[in-house]
C-alpha positions in Angstrom: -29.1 0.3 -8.4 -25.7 -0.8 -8.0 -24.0 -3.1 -6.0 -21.0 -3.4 -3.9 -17.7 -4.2 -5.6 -14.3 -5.2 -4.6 -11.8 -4.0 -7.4 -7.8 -3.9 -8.0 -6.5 -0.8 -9.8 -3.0 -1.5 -11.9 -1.4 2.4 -11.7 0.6 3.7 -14.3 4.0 3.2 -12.2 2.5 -0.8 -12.1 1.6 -0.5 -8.5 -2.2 -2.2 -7.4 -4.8 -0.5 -5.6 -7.8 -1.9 -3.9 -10.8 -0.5 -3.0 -14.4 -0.9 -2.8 -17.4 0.6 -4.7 -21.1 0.8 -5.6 -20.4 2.5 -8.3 -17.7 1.0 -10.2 -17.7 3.1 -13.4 -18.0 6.6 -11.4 -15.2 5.6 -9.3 -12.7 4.6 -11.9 -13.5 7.9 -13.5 -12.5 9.4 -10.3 -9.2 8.0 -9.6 -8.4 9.0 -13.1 -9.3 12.7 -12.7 -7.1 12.9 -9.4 -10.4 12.8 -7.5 -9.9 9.3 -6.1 -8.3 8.4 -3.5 -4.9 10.1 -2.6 -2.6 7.0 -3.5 -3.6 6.6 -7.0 -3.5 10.8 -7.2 0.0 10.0 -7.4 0.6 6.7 -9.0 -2.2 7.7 -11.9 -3.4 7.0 -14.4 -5.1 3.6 -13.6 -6.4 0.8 -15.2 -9.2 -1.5 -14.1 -7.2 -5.2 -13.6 -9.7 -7.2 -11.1 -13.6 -6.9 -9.8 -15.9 -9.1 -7.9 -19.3 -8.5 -6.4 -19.8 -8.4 -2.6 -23.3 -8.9 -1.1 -23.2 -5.5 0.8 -20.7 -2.6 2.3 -19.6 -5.0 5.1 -19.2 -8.1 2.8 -16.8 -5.7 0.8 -15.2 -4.3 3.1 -13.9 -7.8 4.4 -13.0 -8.6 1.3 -11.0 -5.6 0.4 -9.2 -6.4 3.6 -8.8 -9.8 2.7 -7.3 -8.8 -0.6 -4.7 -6.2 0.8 -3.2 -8.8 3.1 -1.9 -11.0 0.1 1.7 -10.8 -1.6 1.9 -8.8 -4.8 1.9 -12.5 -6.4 -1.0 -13.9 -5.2 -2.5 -10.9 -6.0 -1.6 -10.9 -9.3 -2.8 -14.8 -9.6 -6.4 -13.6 -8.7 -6.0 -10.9 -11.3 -5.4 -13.7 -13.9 -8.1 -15.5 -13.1 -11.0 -13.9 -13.6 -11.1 -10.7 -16.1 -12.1 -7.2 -14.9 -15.7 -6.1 -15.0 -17.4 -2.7 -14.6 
């Protein structure tokens, strides 16, 4: 069983993506193979830069939102300060 995970995606043109997951390792495949979701499609390939656990979908989901309403730089600080786990 997996659990929910917030994640930031560094794209190949050094943009960051965030999403959610409870499969962390399937859906890094699938950005990769243009079956993620359509931003990264076109920003590929992608690199896992960030994760953290979330309790559940919901929990996530906050969290995601959370995380898209910071600047580029403070999102870049989280990403430096805790390594990226699938």
């Amino acid at each position: 069983m997996n659990s929910w995970r917030v994640y930031i995606l560094r794209c190949g043109d050094g943009s960051l993506y965030t999403g959610v997951t409870n499969d962390l390792e399937r859906r890094l495949k699938a950005h990769n193979s243009g079956r993620g979701a359509k931003y990264t499609r076109s920003h590929g390939p992608v690199e896992l830069a960030y994760s953290e656990p979330a309790f559940d979908k919901s929990s996530a989901l906050k969290r995601e939102l959370e995380i898209k309403g910071l600047t580029r730089e403070q999102k870049l600080k989280l990403i430096a300060t805790k390594p990226a786990q699938t």
